[in-house]
Backbone as CSV, one residue per row, in Angstrom:
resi,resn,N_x,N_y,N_z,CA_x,CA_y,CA_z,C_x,C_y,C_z
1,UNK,-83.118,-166.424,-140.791,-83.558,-165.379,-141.693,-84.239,-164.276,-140.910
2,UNK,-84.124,-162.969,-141.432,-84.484,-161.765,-140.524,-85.971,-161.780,-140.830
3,UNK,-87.059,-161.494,-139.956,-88.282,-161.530,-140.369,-89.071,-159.836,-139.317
4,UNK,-89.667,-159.700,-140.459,-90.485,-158.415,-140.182,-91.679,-158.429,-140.243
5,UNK,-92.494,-158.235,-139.416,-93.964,-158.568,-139.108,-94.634,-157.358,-139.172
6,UNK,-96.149,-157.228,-139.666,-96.750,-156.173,-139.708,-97.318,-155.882,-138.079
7,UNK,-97.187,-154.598,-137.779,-97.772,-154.680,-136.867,-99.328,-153.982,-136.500
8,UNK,-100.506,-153.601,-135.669,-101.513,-153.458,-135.829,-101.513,-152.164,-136.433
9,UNK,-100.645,-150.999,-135.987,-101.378,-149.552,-136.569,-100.870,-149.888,-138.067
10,UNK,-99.729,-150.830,-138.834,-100.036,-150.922,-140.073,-100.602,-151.227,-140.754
11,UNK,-101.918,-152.912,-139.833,-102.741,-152.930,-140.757,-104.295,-152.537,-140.658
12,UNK,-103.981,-151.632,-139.440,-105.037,-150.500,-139.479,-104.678,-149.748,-140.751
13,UNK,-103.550,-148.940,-141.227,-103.284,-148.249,-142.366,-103.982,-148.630,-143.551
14,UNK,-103.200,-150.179,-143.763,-103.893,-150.867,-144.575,-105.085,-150.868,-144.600
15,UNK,-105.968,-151.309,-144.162,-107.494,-150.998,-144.469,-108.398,-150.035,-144.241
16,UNK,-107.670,-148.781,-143.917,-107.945,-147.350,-144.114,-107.630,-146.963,-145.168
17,UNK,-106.854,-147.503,-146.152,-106.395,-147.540,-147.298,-105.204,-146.385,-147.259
18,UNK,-104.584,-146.081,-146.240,-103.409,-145.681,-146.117,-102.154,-146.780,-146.747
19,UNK,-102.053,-146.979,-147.520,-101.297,-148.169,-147.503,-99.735,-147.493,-148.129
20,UNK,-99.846,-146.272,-148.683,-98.197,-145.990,-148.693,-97.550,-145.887,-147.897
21,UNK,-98.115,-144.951,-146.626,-97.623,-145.192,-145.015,-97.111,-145.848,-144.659
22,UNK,-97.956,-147.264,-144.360,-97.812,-148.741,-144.267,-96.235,-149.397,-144.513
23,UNK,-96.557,-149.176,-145.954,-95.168,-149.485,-146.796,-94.024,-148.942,-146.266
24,UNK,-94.139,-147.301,-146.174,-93.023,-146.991,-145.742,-92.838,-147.324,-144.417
25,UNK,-93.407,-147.187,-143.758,-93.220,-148.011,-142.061,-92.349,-149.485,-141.969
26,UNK,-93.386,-149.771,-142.786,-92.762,-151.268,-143.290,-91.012,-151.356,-143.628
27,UNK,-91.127,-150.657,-144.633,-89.359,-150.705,-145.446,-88.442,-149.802,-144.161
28,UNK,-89.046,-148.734,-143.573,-87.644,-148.292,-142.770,-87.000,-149.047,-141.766
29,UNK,-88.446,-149.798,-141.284,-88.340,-151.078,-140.013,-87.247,-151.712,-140.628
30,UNK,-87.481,-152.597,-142.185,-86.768,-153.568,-142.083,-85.380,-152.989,-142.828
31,UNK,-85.111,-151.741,-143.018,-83.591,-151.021,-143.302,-82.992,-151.099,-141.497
32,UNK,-83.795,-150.810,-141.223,-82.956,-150.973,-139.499,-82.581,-152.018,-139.124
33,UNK,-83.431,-153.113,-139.103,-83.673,-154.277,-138.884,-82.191,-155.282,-139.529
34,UNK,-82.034,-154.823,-140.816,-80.666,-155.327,-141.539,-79.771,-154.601,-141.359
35,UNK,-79.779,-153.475,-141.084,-78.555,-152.485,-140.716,-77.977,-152.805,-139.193
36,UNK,-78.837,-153.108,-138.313,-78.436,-153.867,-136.570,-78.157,-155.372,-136.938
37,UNK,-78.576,-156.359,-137.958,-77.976,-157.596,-138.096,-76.700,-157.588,-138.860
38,UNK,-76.600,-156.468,-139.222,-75.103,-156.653,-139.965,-74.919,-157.350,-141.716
39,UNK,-76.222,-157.396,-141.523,-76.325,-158.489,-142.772,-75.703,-157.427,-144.047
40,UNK,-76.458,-156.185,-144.142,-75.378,-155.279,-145.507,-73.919,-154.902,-145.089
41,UNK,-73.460,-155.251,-144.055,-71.850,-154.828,-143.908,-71.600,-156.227,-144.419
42,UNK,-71.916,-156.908,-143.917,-71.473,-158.398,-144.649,-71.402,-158.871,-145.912
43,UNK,-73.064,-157.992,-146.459,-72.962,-157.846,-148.064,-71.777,-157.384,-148.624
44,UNK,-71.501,-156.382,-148.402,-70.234,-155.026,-148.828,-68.898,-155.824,-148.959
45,UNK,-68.814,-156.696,-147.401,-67.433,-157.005,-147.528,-67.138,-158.208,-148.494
46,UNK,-68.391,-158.842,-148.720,-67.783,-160.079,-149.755,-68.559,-159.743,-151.387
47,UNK,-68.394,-158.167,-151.503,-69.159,-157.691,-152.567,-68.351,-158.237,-153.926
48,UNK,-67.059,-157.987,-153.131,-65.417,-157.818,-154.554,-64.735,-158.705,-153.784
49,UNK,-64.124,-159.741,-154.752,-62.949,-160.466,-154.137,-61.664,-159.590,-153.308
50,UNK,-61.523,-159.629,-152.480,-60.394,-159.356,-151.756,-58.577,-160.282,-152.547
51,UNK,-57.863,-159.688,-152.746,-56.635,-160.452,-152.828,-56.048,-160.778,-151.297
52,UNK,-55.525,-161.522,-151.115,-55.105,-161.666,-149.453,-53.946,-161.091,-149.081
53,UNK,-53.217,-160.459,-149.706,-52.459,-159.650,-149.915,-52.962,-158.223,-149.260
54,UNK,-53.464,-157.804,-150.263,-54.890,-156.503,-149.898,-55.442,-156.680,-148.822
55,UNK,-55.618,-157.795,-148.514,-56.488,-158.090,-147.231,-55.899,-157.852,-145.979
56,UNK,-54.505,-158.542,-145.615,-53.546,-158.230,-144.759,-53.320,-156.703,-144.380
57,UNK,-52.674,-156.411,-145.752,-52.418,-154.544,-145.509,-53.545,-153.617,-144.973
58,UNK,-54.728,-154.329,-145.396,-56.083,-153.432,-144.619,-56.212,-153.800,-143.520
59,UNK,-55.654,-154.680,-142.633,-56.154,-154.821,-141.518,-55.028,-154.512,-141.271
60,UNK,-53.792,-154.233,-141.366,-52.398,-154.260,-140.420,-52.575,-152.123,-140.862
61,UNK,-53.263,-151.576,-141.716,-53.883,-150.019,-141.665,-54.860,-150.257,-140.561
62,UNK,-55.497,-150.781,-140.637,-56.356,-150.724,-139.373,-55.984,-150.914,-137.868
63,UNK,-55.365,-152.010,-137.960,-54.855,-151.902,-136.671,-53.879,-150.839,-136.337
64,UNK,-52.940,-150.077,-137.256,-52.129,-149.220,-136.895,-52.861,-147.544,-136.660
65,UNK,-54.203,-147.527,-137.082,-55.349,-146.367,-136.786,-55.394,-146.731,-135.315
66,UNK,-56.006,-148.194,-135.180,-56.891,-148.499,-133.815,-55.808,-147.662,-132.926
67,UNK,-54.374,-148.423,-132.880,-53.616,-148.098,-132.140,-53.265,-146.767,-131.301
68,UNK,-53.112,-145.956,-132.553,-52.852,-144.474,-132.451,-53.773,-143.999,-132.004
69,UNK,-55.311,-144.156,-132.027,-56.360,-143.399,-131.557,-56.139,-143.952,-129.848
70,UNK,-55.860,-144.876,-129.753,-55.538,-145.628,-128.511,-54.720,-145.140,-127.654
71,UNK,-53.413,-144.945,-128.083,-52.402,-143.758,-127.840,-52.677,-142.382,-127.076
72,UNK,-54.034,-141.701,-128.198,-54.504,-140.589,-127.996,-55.343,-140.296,-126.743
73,UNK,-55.970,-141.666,-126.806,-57.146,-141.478,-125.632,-56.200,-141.528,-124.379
74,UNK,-55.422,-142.433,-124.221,-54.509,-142.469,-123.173,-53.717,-141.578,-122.879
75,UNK,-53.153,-140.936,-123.719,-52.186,-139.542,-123.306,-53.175,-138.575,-123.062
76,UNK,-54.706,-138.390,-123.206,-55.144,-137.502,-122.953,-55.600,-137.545,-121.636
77,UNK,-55.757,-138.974,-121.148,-56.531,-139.530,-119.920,-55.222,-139.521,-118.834
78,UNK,-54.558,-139.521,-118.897,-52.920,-139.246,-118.209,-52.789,-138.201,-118.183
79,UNK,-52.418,-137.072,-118.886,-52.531,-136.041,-119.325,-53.580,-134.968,-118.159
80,UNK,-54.647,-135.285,-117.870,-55.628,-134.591,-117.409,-55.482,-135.511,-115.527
81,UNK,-54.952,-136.340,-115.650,-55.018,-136.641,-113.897,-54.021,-136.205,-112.958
C-alpha cells in the first residue's frame, strides 16, 4: 500500500494553524505519489470491461502507431548521417 507521511514543515503548518497549506501539500504529494505508482492508470484500465475482441484491436492499433513512429525515427536518423 502507498503510504504518505507528514513531513516536519507540515506539521510545523499544522500547529501554526496553517493547516490548509498542510493539506494541500499533503494531497499534491500523494496525487504524485499515485500518479508515479501507476496505481490510477491501472484504475482506468480495469474501469469498463474490455471485450477481448476490443482488446486485441487496441493493441494490434497500438502496435501499428509504435511501429510507424519507429519507422520515422529511423528514416530520420539515416536520413541525416
Amino acid at each position: 500500500m502507498t503510504e504518505v507521511r507528514i513531513n516536519k514543515l507540515e506539521e510545523q503548518l499544522i500547529r501554526n494553524g496553517k493547516r490548509q497549506e498542510a493539506l494541500e501539500s499533503l494531497l499534491s504529494r500523494f496525487k504524485r505519489v499515485i500518479q508515479e505508482s501507476g496505481i490510477l492508470k491501472d484504475y482506468k484500465k480495469h474501469e469498463f470491461y474490455e471485450k477481448p475482441s476490443i482488446n486485441r484491436a487496441r493493441k494490434r492499433r497500438n502496435r501499428i502507431i509504435k511501429s510507424k513512429q519507429q519507422e520515422k525515427r529511423n528514416a530520420l536518423y539515416y536520413s541525416k548521417g
